[in-house]
Structure formats: structure tokens, C-alpha cells
Biotite code that builds the C-alpha atoms (Angstrom):
import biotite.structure as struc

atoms = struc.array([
    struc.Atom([72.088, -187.328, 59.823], chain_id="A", res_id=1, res_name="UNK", atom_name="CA", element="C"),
    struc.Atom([70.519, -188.722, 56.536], chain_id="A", res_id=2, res_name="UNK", atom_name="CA", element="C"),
    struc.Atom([68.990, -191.775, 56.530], chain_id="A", res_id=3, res_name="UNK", atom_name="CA", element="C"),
    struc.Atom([70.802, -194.891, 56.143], chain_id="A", res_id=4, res_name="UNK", atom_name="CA", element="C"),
    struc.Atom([69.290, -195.826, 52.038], chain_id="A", res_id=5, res_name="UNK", atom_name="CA", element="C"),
    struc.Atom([71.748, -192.128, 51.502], chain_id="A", res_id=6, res_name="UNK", atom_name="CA", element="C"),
    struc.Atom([74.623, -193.450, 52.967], chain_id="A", res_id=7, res_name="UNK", atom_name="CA", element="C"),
    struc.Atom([76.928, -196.347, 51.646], chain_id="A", res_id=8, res_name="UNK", atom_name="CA", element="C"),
    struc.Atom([79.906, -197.578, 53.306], chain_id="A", res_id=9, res_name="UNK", atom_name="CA", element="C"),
    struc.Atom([82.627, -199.794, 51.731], chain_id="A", res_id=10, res_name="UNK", atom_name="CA", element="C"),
    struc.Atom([85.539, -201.308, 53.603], chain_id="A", res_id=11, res_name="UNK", atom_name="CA", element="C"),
    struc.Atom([88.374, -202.882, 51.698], chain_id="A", res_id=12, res_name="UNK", atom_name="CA", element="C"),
    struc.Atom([91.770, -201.857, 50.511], chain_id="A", res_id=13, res_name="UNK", atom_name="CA", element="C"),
    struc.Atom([93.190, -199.924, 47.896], chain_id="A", res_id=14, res_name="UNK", atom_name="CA", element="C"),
    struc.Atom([96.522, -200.160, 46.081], chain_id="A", res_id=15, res_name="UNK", atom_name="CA", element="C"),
    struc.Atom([98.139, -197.431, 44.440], chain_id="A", res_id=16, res_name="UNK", atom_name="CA", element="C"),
    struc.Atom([101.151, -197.574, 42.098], chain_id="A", res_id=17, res_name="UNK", atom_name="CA", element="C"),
    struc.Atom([102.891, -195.988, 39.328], chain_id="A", res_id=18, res_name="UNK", atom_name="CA", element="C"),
    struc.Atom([104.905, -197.428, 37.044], chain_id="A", res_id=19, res_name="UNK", atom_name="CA", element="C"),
    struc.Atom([107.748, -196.202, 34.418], chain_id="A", res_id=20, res_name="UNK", atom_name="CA", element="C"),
    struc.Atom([105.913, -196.774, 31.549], chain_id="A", res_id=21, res_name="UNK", atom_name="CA", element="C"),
    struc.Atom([103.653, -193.695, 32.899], chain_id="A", res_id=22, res_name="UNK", atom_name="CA", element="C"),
    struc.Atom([100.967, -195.972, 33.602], chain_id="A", res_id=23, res_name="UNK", atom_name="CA", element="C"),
    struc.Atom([99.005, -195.483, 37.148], chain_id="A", res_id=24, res_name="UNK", atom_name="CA", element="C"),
    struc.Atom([96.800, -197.873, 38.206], chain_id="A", res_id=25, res_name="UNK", atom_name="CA", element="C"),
    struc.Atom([94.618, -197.933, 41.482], chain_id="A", res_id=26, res_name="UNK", atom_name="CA", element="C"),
    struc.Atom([92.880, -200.998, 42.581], chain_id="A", res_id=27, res_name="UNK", atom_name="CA", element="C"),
    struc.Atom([90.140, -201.094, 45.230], chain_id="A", res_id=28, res_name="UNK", atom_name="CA", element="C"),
    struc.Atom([89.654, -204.572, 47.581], chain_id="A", res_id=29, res_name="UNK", atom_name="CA", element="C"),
    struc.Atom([86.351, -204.193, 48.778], chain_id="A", res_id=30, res_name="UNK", atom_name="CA", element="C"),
    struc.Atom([85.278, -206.890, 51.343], chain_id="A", res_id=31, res_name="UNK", atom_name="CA", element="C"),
    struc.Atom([82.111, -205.233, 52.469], chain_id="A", res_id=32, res_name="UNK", atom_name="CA", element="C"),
    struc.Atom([80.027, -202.983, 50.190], chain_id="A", res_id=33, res_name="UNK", atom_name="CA", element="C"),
    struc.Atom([76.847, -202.207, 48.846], chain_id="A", res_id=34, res_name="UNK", atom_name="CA", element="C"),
    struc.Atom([77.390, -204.120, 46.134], chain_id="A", res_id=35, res_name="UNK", atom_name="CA", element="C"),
    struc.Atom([78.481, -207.169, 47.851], chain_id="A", res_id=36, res_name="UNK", atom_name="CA", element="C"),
    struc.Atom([82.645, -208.271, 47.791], chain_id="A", res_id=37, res_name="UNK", atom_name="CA", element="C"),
    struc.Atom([84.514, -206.966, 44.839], chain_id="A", res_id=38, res_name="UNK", atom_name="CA", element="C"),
    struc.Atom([87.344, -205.444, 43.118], chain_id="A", res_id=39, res_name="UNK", atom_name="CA", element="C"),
    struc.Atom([87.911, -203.110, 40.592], chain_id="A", res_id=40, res_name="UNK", atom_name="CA", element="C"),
    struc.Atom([90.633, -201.374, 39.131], chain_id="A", res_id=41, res_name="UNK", atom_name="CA", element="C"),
    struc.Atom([91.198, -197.469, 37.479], chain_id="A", res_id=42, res_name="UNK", atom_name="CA", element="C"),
    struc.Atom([94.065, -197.094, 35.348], chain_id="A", res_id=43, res_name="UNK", atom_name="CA", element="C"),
    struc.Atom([95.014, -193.479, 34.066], chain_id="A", res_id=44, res_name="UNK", atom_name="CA", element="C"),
    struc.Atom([97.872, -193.805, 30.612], chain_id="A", res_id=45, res_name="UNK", atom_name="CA", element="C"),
    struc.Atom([100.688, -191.770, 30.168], chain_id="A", res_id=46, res_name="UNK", atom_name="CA", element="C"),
    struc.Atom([98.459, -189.832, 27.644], chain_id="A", res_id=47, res_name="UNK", atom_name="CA", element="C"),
    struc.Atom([95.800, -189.025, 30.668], chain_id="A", res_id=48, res_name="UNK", atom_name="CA", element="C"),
    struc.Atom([93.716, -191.878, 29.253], chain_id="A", res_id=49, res_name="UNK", atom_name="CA", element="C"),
    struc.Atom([91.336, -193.235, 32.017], chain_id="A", res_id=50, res_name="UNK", atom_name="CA", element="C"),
    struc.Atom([90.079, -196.323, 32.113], chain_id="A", res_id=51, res_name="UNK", atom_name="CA", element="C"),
    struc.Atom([87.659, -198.198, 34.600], chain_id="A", res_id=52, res_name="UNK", atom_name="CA", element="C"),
    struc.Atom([87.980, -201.981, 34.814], chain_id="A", res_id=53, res_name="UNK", atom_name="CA", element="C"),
    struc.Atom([84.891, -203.850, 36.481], chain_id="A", res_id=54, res_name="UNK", atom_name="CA", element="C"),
    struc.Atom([83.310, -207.199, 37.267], chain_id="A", res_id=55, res_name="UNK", atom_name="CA", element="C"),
    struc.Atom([79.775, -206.529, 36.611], chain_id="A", res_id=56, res_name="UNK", atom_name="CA", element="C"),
    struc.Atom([77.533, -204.009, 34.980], chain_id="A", res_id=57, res_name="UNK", atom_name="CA", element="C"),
    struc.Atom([76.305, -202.833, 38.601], chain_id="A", res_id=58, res_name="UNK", atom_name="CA", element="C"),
    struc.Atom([79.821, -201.450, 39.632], chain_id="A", res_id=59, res_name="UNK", atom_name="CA", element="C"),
    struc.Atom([80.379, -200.011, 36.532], chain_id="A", res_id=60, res_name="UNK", atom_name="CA", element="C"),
    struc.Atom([76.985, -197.584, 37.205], chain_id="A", res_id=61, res_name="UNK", atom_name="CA", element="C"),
    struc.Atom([78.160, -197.465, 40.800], chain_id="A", res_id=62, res_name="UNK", atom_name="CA", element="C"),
    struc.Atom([81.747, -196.326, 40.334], chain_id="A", res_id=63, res_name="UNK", atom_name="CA", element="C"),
    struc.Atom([81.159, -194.549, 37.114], chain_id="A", res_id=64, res_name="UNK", atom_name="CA", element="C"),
    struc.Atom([78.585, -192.197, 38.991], chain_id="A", res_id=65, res_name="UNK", atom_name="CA", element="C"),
    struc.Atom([81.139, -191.348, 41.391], chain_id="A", res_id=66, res_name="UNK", atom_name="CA", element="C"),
    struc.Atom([84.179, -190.914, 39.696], chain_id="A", res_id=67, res_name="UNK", atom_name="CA", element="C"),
    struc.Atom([85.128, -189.699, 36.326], chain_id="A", res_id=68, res_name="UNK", atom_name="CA", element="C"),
    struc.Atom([86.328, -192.284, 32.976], chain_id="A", res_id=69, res_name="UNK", atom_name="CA", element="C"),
    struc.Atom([86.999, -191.885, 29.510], chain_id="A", res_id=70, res_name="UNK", atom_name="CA", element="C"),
    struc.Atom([86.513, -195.410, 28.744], chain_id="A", res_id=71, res_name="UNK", atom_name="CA", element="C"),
    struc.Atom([84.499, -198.075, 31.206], chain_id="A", res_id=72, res_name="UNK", atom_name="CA", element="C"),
    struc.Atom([85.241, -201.907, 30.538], chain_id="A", res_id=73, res_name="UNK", atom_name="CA", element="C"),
    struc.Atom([82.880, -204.614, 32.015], chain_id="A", res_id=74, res_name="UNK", atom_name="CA", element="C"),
    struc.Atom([85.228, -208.038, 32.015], chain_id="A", res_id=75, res_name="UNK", atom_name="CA", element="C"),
    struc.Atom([86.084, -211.024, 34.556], chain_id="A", res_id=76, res_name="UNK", atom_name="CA", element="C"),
    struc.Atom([87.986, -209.682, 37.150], chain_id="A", res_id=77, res_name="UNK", atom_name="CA", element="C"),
    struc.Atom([90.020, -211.638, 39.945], chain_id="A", res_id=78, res_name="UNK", atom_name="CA", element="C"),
    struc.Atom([91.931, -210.343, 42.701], chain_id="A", res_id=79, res_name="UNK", atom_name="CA", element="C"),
    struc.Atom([93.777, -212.110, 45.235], chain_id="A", res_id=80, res_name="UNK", atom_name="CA", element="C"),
    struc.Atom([94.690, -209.234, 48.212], chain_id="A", res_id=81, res_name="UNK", atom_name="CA", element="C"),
    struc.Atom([97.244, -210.722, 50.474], chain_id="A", res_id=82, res_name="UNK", atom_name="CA", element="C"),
    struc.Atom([99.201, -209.065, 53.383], chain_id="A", res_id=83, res_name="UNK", atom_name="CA", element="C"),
    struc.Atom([102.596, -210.063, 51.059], chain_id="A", res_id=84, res_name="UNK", atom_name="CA", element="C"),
    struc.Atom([101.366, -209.546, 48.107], chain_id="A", res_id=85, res_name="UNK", atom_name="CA", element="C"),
    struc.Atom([98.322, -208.227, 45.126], chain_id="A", res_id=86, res_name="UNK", atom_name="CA", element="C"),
    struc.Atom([97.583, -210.592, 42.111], chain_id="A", res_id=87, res_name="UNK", atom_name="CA", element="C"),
    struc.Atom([94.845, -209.078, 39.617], chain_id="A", res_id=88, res_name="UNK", atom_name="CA", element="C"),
    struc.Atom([93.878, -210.551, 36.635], chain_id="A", res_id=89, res_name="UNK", atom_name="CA", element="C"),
    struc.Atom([91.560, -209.236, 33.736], chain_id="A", res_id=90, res_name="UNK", atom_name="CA", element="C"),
    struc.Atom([91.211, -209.497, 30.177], chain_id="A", res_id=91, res_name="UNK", atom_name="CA", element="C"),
    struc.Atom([93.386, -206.295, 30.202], chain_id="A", res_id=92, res_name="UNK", atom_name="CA", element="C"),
    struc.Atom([95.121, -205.958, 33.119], chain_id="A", res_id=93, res_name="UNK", atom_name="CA", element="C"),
    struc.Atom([97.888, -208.188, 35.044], chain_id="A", res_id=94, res_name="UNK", atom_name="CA", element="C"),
    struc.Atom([99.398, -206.996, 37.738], chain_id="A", res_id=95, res_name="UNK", atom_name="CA", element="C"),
    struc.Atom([101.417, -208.618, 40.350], chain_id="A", res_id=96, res_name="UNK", atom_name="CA", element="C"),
    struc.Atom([102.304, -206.052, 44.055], chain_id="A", res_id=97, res_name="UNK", atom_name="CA", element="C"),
    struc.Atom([104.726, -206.743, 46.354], chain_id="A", res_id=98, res_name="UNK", atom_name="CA", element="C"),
    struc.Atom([103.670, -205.443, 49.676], chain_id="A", res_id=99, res_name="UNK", atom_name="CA", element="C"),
    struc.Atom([106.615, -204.335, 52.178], chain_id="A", res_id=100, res_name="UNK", atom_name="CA", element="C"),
    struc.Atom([106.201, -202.832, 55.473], chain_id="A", res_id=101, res_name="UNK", atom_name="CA", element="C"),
    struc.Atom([104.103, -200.363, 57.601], chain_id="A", res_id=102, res_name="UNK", atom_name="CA", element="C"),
    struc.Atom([105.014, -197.057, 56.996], chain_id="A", res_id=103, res_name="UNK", atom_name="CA", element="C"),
    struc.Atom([105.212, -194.484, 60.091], chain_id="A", res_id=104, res_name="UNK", atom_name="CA", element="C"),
    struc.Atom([101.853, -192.992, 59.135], chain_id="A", res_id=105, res_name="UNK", atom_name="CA", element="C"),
    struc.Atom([100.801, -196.581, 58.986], chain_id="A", res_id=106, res_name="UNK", atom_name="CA", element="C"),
    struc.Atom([101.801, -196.895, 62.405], chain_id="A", res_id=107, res_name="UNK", atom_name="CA", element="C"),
    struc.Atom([99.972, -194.012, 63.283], chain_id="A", res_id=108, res_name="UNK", atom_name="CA", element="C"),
    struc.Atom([96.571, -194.737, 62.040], chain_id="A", res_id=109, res_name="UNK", atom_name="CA", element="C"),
    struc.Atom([96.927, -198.665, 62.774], chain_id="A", res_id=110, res_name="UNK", atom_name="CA", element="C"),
    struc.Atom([96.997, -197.099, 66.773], chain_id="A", res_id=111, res_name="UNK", atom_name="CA", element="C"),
    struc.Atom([93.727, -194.954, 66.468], chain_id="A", res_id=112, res_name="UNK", atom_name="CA", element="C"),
    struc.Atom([90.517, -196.629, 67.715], chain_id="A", res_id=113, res_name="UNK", atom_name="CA", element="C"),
    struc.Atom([88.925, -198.211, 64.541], chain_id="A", res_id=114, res_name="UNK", atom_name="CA", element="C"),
    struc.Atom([85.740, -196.473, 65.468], chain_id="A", res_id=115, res_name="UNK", atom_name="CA", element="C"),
    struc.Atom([87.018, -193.298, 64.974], chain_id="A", res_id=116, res_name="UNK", atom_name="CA", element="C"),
    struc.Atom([89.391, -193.615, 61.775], chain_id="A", res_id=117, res_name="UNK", atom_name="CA", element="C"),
    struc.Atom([86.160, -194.568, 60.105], chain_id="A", res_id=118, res_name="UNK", atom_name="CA", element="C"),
    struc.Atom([84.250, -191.824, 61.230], chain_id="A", res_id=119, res_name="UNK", atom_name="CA", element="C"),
    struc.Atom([83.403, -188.985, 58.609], chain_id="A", res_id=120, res_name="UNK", atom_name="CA", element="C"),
    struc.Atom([83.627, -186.549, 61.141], chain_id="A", res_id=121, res_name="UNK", atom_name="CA", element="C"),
    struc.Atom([87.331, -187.707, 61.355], chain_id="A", res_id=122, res_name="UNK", atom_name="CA", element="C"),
    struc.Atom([87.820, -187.340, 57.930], chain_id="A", res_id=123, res_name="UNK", atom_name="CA", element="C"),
    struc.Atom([86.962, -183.532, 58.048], chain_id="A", res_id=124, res_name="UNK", atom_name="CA", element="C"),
    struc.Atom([89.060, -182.839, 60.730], chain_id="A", res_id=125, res_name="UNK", atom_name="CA", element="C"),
    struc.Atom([92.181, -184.738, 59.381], chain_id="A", res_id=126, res_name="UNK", atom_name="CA", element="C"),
    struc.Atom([91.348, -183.329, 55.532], chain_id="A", res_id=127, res_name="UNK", atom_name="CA", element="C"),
    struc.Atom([93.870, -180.070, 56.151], chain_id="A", res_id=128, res_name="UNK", atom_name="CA", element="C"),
    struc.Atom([96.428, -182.040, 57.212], chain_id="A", res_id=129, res_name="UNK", atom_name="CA", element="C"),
    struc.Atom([96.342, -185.127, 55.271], chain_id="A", res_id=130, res_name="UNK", atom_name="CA", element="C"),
    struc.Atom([96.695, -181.857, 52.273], chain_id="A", res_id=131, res_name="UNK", atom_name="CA", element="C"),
    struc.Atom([100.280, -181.339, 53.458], chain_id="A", res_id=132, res_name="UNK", atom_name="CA", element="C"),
    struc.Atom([101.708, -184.118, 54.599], chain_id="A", res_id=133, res_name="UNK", atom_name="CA", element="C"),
    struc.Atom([100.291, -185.884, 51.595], chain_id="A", res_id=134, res_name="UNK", atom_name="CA", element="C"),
    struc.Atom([100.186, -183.894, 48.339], chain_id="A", res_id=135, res_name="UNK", atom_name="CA", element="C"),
    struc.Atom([97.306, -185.109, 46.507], chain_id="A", res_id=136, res_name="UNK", atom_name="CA", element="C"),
    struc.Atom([95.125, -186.736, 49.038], chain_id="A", res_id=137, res_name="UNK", atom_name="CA", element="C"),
    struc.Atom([92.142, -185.528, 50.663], chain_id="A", res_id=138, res_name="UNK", atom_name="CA", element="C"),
    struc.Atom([90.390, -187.306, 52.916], chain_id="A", res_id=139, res_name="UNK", atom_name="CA", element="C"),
    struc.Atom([86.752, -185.435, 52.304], chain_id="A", res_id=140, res_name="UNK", atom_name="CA", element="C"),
    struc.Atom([85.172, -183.818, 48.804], chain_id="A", res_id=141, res_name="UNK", atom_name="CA", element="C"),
    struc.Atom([82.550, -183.889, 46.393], chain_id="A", res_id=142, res_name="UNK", atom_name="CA", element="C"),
    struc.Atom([82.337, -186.536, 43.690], chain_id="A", res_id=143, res_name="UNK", atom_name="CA", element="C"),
    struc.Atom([80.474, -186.754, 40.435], chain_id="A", res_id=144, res_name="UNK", atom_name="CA", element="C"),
    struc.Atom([76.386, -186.513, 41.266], chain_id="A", res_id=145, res_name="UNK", atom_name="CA", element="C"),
    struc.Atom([77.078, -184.022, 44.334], chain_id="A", res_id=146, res_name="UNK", atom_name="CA", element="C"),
    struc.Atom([77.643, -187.174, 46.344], chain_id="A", res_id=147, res_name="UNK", atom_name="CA", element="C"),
    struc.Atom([80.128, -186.387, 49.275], chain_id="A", res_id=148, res_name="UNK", atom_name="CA", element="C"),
    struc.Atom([83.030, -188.788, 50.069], chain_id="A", res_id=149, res_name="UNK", atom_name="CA", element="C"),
    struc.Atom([84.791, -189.836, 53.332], chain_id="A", res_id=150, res_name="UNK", atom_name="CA", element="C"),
    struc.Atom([87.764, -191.402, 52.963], chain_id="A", res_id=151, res_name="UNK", atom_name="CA", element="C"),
    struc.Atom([88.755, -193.348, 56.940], chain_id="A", res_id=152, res_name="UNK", atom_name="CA", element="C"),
    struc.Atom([92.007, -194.880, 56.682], chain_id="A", res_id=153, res_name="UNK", atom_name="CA", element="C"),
    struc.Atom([93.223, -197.176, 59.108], chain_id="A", res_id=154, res_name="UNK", atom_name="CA", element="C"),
    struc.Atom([96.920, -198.621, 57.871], chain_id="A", res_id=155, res_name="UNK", atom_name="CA", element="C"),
    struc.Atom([99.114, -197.815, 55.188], chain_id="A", res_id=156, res_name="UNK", atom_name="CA", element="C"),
    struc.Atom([101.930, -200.289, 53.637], chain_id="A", res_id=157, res_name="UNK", atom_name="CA", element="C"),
    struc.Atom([104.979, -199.662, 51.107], chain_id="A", res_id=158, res_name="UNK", atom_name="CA", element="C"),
    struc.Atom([104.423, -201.185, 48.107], chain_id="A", res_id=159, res_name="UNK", atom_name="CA", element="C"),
    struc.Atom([108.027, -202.414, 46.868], chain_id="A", res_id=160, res_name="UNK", atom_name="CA", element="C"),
    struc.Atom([107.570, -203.573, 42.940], chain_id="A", res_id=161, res_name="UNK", atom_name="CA", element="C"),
    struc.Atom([105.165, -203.852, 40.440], chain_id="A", res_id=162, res_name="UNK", atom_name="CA", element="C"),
    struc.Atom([104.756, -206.560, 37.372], chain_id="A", res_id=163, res_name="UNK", atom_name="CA", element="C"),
    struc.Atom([102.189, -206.266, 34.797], chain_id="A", res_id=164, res_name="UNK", atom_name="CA", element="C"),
    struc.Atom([100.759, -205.529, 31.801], chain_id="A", res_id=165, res_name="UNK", atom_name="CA", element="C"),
    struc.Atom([97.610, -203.286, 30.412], chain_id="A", res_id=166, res_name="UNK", atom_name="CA", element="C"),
    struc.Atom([96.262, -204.061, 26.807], chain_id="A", res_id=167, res_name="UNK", atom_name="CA", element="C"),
    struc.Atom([99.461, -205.760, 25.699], chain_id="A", res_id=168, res_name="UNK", atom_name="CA", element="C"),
    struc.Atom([102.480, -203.670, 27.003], chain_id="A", res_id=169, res_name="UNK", atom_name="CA", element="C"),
    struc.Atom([104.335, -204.044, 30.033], chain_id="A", res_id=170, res_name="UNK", atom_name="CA", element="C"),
    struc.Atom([104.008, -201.287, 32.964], chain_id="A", res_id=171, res_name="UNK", atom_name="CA", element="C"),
    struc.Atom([107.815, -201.224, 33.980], chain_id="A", res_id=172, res_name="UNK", atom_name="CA", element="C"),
    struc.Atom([109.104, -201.295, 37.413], chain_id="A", res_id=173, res_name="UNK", atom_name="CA", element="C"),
    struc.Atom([107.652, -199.309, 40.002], chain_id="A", res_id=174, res_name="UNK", atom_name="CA", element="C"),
    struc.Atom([107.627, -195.586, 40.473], chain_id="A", res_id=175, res_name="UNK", atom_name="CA", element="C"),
    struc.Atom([105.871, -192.846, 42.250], chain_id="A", res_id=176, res_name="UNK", atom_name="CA", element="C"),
    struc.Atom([102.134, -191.750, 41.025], chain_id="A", res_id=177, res_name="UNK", atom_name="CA", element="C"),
    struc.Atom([103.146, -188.776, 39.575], chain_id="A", res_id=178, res_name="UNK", atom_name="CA", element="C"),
    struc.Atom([101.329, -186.774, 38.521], chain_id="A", res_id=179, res_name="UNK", atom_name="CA", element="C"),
    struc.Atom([98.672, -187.938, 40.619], chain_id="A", res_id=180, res_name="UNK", atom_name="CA", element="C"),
    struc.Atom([96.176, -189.826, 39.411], chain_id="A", res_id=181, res_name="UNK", atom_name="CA", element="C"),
    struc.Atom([92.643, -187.928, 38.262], chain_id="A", res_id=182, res_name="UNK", atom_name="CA", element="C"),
    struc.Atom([89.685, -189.793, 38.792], chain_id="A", res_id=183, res_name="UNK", atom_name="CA", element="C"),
    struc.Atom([87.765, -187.865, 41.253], chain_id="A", res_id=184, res_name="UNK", atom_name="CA", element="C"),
    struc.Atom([88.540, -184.985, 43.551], chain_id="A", res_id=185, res_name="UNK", atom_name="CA", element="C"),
    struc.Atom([91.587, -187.005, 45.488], chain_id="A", res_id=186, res_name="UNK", atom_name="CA", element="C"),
    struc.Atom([95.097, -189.175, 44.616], chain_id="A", res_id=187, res_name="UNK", atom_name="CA", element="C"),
    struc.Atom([96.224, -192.099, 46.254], chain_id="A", res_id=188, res_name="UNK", atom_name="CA", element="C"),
    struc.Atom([99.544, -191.464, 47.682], chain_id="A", res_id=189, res_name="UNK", atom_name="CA", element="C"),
    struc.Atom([102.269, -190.809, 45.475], chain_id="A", res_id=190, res_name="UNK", atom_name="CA", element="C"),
    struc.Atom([104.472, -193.409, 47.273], chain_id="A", res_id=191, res_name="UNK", atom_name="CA", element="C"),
    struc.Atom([102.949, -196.877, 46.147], chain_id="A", res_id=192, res_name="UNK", atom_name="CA", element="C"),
    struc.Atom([101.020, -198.011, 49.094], chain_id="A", res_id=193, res_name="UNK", atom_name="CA", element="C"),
    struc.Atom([98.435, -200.157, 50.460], chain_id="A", res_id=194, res_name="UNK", atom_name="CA", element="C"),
    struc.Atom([95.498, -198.364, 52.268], chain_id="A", res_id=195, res_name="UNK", atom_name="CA", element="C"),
    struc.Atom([93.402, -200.389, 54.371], chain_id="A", res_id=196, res_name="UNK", atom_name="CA", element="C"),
    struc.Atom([90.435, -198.020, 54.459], chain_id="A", res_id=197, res_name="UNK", atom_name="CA", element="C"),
    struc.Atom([86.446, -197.351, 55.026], chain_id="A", res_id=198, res_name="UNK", atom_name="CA", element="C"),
    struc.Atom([84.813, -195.157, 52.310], chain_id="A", res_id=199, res_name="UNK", atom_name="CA", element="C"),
    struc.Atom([81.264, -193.718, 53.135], chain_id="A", res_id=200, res_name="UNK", atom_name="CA", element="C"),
    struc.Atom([79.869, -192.065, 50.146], chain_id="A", res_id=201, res_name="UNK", atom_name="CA", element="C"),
    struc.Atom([76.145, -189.798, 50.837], chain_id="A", res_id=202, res_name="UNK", atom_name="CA", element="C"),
    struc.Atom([73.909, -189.886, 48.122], chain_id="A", res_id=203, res_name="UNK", atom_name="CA", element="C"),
    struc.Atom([72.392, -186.678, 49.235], chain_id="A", res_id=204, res_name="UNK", atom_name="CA", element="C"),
    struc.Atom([72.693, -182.608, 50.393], chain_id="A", res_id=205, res_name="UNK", atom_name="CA", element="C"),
    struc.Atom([72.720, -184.198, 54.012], chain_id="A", res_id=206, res_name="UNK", atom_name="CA", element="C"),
    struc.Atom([76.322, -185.228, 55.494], chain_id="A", res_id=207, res_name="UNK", atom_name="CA", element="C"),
    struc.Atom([76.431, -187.769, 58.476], chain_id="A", res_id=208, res_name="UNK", atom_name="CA", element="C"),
    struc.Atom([78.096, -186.953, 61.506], chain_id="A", res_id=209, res_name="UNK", atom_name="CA", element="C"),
])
């Protein structure tokens, strides 16, 4: 087990959608991190444009190390994440979620000990499956820096419509992220969701257990 300066754990929420314009944009909640309580959002054009959208200069380095851009912005960022409903606002993004109900592999992980849904161990074992039933997703992989991710997710909601804008033009209604988005080694679902979620990223050759 490495030692605890090569391990960082964040636990928040992260929204996936797509929209008709071709637009996919996925937001992360974070109300615990190493960088203190935050959001951030990644939005991927129809062209395969990918930009990173970020409060602060030290979750731009963070993120940006991780996961791969073509284009980082540093501008105010708010985001109110409510069981209901997702309000961001930046200098280039509004967006506006609707948030619906649990779906049945919601239920499922919502019943598993907390404990262990957050567990990286978990994460390998579930990895195969989470392959199939979710096209797209992993739940374990290499990022950008060899750093390893664990991805522990404990609930899943439908997301039912999307309003917004990025730089100027309006997203369109709501639609599946397809193709999935490309940031790192793993999609979001490609059913717009809500996925509460602990991430543990190792900043080293060592993986916890």
C-alpha cells in the first residue's frame, strides 16, 4: 500500500450529458478533495474539440495532469448540485440538468456498503463487468503521468433534459453521449446520468488495496 502523500481521494458527483448539437459535456461536484470543494467541467465539440473549464490555476495542473485537453480555460465557475436539479455557470458555459430518478443500477450500488463501493479493490473486480453492461466505462485504468484511477460509484440518476449554452451557441435538447466522450481512458455513461462517486487517483507504480 503506498503511502498516503501518493494517494488522493475525491468524493463528489459527476454529470454526464450529450446534447444534439454534438456537444458532450461532463461536470464533476467535488465536495471533498485534495484541492478543497470544487467543480469543474470537460466539454468535448462535435469536431472532437476538448475543452477543460476550471476555477483556479491549481485544478487546472491537477486535472490537466490526469486527463487529456486541447484547450484549458481558467474562469469563475459556480455550480449549484441539487438532488432535482444542476445549475453551472461560467464565462463559457451555462447549463441547466434536470435530474429524474434512480436507475436500477442505481438501486444496486445505492444497497452496497459504502465502504466497499469506494474501495479500489472493488473497482478491479467490478471493471469487467461494468465493460459490458456499460459500453464505455471502466471503473479502473491508467491516466496521463502513469497515475492509476479508481472510479467507486455509489448511485446513479437519469438525467431528463439539458439547457445551455458553450461559447455562444445553444447545446440542444438532450441526447445520449455518443460517441463517448475522450478525456482519459473511460466515458461517463452514455445515458445522461448523475454518478455519485469516490475517485482515488495513485500518484505512483504502487496501487492501494
Amino acid at each position: 500500500m503506498p503511502h498516503r502523500s501518493d494517494r488522493d481521494r475525491f468524493l463528489g458527483r459527476i454529470a454526464g450529458v450529450g446534447s444534439t448539437s454534438g456537444t458532450r459535456v461532463v461536470v464533476g461536484a467535488w465536495s471533498s478533495s485534495p484541492l478543497g470543494t470544487f467543480a469543474d467541467a470537460m466539454v468535448e465539440t462535435r469536431s472532437g474539440h476538448r475543452v477543460l473549464l476550471a476555477p483556479r490555476d491549481a485544478v487546472v495542473d491537477y486535472v490537466s495532469a490526469t486527463y487529456t485537453f486541447d484547450e484549458v480555460r481558467v474562469e469563475p465557475l459556480s455550480c449549484t448540485a441539487g438532488e432535482r436539479g444542476w445549475t453551472l455557470r461560467s464565462d463559457s458555459l451555462s447549463l441547466d440538468l434536470t435530474v429524474g430518478s434512480r436507475m436500477p443500477l442505481g438501486w444496486l450500488l445505492h444497497s452496497l456498503p459504502r465502504p466497499l463501493s469506494a474501495s479500489p479493490s472493488w473497482a478491479r473486480v467490478v471493471d469487467p463487468v461494468a465493460r459490458v453492461v456499460l459500453p464505455g466505462v471502466r471503473t479502473v485504468g491508467t491516466a496521463r503521468e502513469g497515475r492509476r484511477e479508481f472510479y467507486g460509484a455509489s448511485d446513479l440518476h437519469r438525467v431528463t433534459a439539458v439547457r445551455g449554452r458553450f461559447d455562444g451557441q445553444e447545446l440542444g435538447d438532450l441526447a445520449a453521449i455518443d460517441p463517448p466522450a475522450c478525456f482519459g481512458f473511460s466515458s461517463t455513461p452514455r445515458t445522461p446520468s448523475v454518478t455519485e462517486v469516490v475517485t482515488t487517483v495513485v500518484r505512483s507504480a504502487a496501487l492501494p488495496r
